[in-house]
N, C-alpha and C positions, 0 to 999 in steps of 0.2 A: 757251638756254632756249626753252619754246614761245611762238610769238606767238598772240595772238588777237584778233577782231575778232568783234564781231558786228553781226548781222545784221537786218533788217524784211523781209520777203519782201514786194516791191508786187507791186499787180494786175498791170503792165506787162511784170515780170517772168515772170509767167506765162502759163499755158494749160491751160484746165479746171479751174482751182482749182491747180493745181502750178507750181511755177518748171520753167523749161523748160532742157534740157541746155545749151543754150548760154550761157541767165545764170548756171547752176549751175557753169560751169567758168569764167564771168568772177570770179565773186566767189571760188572760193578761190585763182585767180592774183593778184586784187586784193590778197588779203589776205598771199598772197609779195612783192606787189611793196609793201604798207605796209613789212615788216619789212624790205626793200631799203632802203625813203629811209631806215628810221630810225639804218640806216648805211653811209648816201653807196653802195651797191650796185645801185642801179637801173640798167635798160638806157640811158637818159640818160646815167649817171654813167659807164657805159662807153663808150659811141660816141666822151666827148668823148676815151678814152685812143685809141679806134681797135678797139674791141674791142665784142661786142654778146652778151647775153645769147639764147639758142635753145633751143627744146623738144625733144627726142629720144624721148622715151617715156612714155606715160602706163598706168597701169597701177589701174583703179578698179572697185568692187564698191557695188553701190547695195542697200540694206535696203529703204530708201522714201526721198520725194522732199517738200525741205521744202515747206509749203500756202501758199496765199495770205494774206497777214496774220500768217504763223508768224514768230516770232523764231528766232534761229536763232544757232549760235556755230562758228565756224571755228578751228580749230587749222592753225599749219603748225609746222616746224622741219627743219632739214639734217641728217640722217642719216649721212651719208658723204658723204665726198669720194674721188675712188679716180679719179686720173690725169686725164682729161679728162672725169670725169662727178663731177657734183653733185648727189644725192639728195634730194629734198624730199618731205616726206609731209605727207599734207591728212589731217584728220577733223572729219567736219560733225558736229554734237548739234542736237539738236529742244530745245520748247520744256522737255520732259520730261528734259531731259539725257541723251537717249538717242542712241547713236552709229547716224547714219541713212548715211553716207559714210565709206569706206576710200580713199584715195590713196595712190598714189606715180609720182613723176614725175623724169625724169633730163634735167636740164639741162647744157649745155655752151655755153663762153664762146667765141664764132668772130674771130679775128681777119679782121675785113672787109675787108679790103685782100687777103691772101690767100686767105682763103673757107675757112680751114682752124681744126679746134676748136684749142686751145692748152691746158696745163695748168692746174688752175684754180691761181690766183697764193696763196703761202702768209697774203697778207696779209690777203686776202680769205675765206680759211676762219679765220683768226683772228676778224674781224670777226663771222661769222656765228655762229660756235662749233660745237659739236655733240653732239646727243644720239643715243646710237645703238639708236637704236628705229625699228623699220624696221615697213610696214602686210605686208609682203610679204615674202618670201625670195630672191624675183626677179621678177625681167618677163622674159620668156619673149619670145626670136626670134621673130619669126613668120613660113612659110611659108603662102602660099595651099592649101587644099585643098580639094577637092572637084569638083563639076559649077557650071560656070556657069548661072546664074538668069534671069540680069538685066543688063543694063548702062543705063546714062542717062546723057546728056549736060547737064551742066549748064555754065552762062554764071558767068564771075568776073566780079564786081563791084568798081566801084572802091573800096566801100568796104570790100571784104574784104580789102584791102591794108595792110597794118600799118606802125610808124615804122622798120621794116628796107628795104621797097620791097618785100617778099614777102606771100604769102598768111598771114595768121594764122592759127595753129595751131588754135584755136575755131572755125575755118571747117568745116575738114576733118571736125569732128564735126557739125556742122549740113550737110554735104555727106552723109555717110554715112546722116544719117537720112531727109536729103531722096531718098533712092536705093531708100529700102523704101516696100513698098505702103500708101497711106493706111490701109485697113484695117486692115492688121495694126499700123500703128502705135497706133491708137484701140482696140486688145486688148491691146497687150502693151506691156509697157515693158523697159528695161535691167535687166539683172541682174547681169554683168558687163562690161566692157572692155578691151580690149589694143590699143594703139595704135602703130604704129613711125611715125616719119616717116624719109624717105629722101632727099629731094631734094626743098629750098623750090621752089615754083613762083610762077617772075616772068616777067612779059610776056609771057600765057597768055589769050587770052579766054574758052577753053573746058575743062572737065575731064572725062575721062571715070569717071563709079563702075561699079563691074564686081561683083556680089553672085555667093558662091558657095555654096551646101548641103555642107557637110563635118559634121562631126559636131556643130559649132556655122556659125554666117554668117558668114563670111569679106569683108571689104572691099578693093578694091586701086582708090585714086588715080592715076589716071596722066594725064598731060600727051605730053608726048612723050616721056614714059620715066616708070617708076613714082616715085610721090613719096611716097605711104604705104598702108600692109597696115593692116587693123585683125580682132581677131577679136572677135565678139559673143556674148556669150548672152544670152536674152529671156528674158521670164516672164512670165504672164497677168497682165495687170491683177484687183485685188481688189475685188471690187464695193462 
């Protein structure tokens, strides 16, 4: 079945009157990880077998962005299960019950000990169950293309470190926005998103973001070796 949770959008949460991408992707993981405790599936519930819940691919299409003081309601549910990857799809509604967020996200369970995914356990796609409605067709590979723009140096923070001892996955999106020019940030906002992750980054003080002009902006994370591609499209802000 779908879970849901809803929402108060505070001031804290936002910026300009909007919840800001990075609380926007805390709260519909929150709401994955309610429907985790409510059966015994949380990242917790794994470490203690030896096992830890990981992000692989996000895949999101933004309409608009809930407002400050907006109620708001989250949907998730597991779409598929298919060998080492676990399907989850988000949809945000406004206070109008109108569908403001499309997700989907492919999770995979890493045994920690060998650093390697594992299949996901049949017991555990019992537990969750599954409805097979998917926001997407696919999440699409992503290749860098284009001319490079831009590159910036940013400093990892300790507390961008999560309960795996790696960067959180909500980082790398507050990195990629932090990479674009203020300006065009304060014009335009998200329109879509494609996200890979490649390789967590642990014991890194520095990241570099590298911005490309292809037919859309292109993003590539890298440390000492690339860690995530991301590809963007923008769209003018509406006055």
């Amino acid at each position: 079945m779908k879970f849901k949770r809803e929402y108060v959008v505070s001031k804290e949460q936002c910026e300009n009157g909007k919840i800001t991408y990075k609380n926007l992707f805390k709260l519909m993981l929150n709401t994955s990880n309610e429907q985790s405790k409510s059966i015994d599936a949380t990242t917790m519930d794994l470490i203690d077998k030896g096992y830890t819940w990981m992000i692989y691919k996000w895949r999101v299409d933004f309409y608009s962005l809930p407002l400050e003081d907006e109620k708001i309601t989250i949907l998730t549910w597991a779409s598929e299960f298919k060998r080492l990857n676990a399907f989850r799809e988000f949809e945000v509604y406004n206070e109008k019950n109108e569908k403001i967020i499309s997700a989907s996200t492919v999770f995979l369970i890493v045994d920690i000990e060998k650093k390697k995914p594992i299949r996901i356990p049949d017991t555990l796609i019992e537990r969750f169950g599954m409805i097979e409605e998917k926001n997407f067709d696919k999440i699409d590979r992503l290749k860098i293309q284009g001319e490079k723009i831009s590159e910036k140096t940013i400093e990892i923070e300790k507390e961008n470190i999560d309960i795996n001892g790696h960067v959180n996955n909500i980082v790398y999106i507050d990195w990629i926005l932090k990479s674009v020019d203020e300006k065009f940030r304060e014009e335009n906002e998200l329109e879509s998103l494609n996200l890979i992750y490649h390789k967590e980054i642990i014991n890194q003080k520095n990241v570099n973001v590298s911005v490309y002009q292809g037919d859309s902006l292109f993003y590539e994370i890298k440390t000492d070796e690339i860690n995530a591609i991301s590809e963007i499209n923008w769209k003018r802000k509406l006055d």
